[in-house]
N, C-alpha and C positions, 0 to 999 in steps of 0.2 A: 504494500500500500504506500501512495505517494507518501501520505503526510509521518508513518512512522520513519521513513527512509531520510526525512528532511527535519526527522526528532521536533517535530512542531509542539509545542508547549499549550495555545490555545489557540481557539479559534470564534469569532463572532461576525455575525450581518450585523449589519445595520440600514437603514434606509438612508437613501442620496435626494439627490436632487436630480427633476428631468423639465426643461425647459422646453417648450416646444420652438418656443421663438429661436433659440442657438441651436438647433438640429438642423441639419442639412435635409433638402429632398429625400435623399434617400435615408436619413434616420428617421424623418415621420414615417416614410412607406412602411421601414421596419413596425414600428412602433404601432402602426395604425393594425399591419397585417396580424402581430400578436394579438391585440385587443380583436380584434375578427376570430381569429380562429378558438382563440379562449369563447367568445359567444356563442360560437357556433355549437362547439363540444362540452356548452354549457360547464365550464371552469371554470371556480368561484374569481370574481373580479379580483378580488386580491392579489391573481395569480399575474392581471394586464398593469402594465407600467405606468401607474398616475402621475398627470404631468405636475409638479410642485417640487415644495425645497419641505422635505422630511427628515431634515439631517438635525441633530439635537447634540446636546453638549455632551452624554455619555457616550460617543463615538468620539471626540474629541480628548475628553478626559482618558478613554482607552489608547491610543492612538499619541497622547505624553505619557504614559506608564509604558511603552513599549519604546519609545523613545530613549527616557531614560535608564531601561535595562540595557539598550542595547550600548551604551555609553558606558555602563559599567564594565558590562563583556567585552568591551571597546580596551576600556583601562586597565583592564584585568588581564588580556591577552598581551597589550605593551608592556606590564611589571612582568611578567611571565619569560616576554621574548629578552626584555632588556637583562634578566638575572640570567640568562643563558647565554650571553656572551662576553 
């Protein structure tokens, strides 16, 4: 499995943001053809891409706690290299 192979620690969604107005031709077609085919096969609407800004501050707050882990194992890896030579 990918994610044991790349020892991932954790993982989370969150919801983004989807603008209609900044999408290209061809990302409404996409966008419009999901929300169709979700209708058709009667797929709860949650599954079609709402256009808005759904992003909230606990994807932010996650997104600096991984920040500053990786900072750590940053500085942890240079004490590490630097006693090694």
């Amino acid at each position: 499995m990918l994610a044991a192979s790349l020892h991932v620690v954790e993982h989370r969604m969150f919801a983004g943001a989807l603008s209609k107005e900044r999408l290209s031709l061809v990302e409404r077609a996409l966008v419009k053809g999901v929300k169709a085919i979700n209708k058709s096969q009667s797929i709860s609407p949650l599954c079609a891409p709402p256009y808005g800004d759904f992003r909230n501050c606990r994807s932010n707050a996650w997104a600096t706690s991984i920040a500053r882990e990786l900072e750590h194992i940053a500085t942890s890896h240079k004490a590490a290299h630097s006693a090694t030579e």
